[in-house]
matplotlib code that plots the C-alpha trace (Angstrom):
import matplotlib.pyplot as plt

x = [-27.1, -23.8, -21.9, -18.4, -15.4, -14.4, -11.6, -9.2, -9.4, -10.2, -6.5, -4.8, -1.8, -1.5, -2.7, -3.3, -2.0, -3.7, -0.8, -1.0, -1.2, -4.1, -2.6, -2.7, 0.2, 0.1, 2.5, 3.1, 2.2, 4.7, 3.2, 4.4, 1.3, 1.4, 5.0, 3.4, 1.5, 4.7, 6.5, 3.8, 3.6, 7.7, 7.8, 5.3, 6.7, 3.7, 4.5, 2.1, -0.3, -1.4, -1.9, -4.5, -5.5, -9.5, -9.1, -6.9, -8.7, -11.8, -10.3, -8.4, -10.3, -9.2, -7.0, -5.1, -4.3, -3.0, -1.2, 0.3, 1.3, 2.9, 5.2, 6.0, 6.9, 9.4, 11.1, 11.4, 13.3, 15.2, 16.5, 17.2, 19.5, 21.5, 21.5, 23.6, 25.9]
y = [2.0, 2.6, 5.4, 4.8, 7.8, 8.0, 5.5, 8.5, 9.0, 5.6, 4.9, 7.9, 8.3, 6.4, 8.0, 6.4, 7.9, 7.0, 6.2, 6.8, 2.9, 2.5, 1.5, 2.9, 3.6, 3.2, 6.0, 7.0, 10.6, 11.4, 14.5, 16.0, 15.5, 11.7, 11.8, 10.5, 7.6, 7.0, 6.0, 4.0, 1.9, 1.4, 0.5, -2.2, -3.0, -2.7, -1.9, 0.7, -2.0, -3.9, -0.6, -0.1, -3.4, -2.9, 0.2, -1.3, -4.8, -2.5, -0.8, -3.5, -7.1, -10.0, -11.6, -8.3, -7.7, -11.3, -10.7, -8.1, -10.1, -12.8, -9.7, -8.0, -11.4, -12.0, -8.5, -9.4, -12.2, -10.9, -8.0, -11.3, -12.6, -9.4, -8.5, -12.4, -12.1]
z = [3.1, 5.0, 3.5, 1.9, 2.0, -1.7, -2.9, -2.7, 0.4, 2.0, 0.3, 1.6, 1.6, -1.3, -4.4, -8.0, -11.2, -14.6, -17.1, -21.1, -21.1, -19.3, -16.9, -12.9, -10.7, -7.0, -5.2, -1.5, -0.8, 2.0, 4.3, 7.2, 9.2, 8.6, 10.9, 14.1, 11.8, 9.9, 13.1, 15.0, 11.6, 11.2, 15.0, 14.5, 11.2, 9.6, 5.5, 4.2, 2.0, 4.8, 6.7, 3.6, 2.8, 3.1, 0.9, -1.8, -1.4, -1.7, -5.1, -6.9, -4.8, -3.0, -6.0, -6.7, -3.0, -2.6, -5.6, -4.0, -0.9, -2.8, -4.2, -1.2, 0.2, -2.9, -2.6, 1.3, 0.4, -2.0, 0.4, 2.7, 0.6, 0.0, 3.9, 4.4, 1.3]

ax = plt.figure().add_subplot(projection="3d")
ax.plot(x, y, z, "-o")
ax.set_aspect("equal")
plt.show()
């Protein structure tokens, strides 16, 4: 059997929060040591979930992370339409 890094830290830096609801809460842990990573990924324009999509598809599956896509792709064209106004 392959060994597996916990979920926690296979979707570092993001960490989850369990709410009263039930329900979880996906926030970005911002650390001084991730700079140099921080960088690379804004110069290659590459948005922190599909950085992590392996660990998050591994946490949530396939559905959930297209989910996901299909709302990041909104909000981007959303901000679109704000930049042209």
């Amino acid at each position: 059997m392959k060994w597996k890094k916990p979920i926690s830290c296979h979707l570092y830096p993001i960490r989850i929060t369990k709410q009263k609801n039930g329900l979880e809460a996906l926030n970005y842990d911002k650390w001084s040591i991730c700079k140099a990573a921080c960088k690379l990924g804004d110069s290659l324009k590459v948005p922190v979930y599909k950085f992590l999509k392996d660990s998050l598809t591994r946490k949530y599956g396939k559905e959930w992370y297209k989910q996901l896509e299909v709302a990041a792709s909104r909000i981007d064209e959303i901000k679109a339409m704000g930049k042209s106004k």
